[in-house]
N, C-alpha and C positions, 0 to 999 in steps of 0.2 A: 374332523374328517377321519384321524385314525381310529374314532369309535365306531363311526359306518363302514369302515372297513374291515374292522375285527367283527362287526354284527353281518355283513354279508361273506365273511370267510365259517361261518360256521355253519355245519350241516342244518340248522334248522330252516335257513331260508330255500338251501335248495331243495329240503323236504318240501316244505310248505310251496314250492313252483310246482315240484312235479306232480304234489298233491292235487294241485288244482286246475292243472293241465290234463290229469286222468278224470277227474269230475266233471273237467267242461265235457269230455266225448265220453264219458258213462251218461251223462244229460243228453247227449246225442243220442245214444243208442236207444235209452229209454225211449224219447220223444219219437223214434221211429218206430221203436217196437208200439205203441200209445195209438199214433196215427194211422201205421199203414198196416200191422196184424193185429190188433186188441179191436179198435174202433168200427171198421166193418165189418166183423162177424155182429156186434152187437146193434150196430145199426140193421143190420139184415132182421137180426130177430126183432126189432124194435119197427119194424115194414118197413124197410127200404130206408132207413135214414142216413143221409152222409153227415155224421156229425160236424165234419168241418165245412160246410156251408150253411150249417143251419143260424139264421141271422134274423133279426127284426132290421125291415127296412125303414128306416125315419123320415127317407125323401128319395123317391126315384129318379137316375139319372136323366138327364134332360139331353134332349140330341142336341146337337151345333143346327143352328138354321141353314135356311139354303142358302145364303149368302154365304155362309162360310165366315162370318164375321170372327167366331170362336166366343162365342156365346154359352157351350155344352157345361154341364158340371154331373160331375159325378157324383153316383149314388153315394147315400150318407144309410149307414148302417152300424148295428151293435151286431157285431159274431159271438154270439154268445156258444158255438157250439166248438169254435176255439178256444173260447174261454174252459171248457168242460173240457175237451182234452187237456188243454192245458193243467186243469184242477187232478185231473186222472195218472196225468206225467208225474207233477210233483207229490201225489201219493206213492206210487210207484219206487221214485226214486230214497221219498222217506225212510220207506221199510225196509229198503234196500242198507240204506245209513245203518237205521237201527239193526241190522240184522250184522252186520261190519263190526257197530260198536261190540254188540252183545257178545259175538263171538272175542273180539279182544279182550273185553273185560273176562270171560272164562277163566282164558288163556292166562291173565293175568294172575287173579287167583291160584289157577294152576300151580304156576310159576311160584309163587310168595309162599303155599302152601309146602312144595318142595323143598323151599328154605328152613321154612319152620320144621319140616323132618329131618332134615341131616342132624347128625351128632354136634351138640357143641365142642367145640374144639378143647383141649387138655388144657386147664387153668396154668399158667405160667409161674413156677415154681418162686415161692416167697424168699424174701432177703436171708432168711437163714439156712433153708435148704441149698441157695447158690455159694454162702459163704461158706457151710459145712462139707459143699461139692468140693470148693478149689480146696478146702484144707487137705482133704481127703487125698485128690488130685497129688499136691504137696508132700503128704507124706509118702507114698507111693512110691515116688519120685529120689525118695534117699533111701 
């Protein structure tokens, strides 16, 4: 128990929440921007098509008789034109990833390269320059 609690006390997991909290509604917005402004303009040029109802129907619904027995069953279909935005979303939000990572990895670069510029710092004076220091210090001193 005190290992789950040292593993939930440390920033990595509240990164990785609110990491994925920001993805689910970045996933949102996509899938709006996908559906209701990318999809019909291109169905417009494409004659009128609403990509999200385009479907192969397998078996059409059937009414309820006049009895009312509840006999109806519903249409059986593949939406495969969900399926295509759906495919278009997750393009979308791909390159969007990929454009996130690339710009971090730059930056990274950037960064590491910065490091390798600065001056090394002044080598730390050897055991005989310190003990020639306090002599010196020492005579000084009388």
């Amino acid at each position: 128990m005190q290992e789950f609690k040292k593993f939930l006390s440390k920033g990595n997991v509240i990164d990785m929440a609110v990491g994925l909290i920001m993805a689910t509604y970045f996933g949102a917005i996509v899938k709006s921007l996908v559906d209701d402004i990318l999809m019909p303009p291109i169905g417009m040029l494409l004659g009128g098509v609403d990509f999200s109802e385009l479907k192969l129907v397998v078996q059409d619904a059937v009414a309820e008789s006049a009895e009312g027995a509840g006999d109806g069953l519903a249409e059986v279909a593949i939406n495969f034109g969900s399926f295509i935005n759906t495919i278009i979303t997750f393009v979308i939000v791909a390159y969007a990833i990929f454009m996130v990572v690339k710009a971090y990895n730059k930056m990274k670069e950037r960064m590491e390269k910065k490091e390798e510029e600065k001056p090394a710092a002044p080598a730390a004076p050897s055991k005989e320059e310190v003990l020639l220091t306090e002599i010196r210090d020492l005579l000084k001193k009388q």
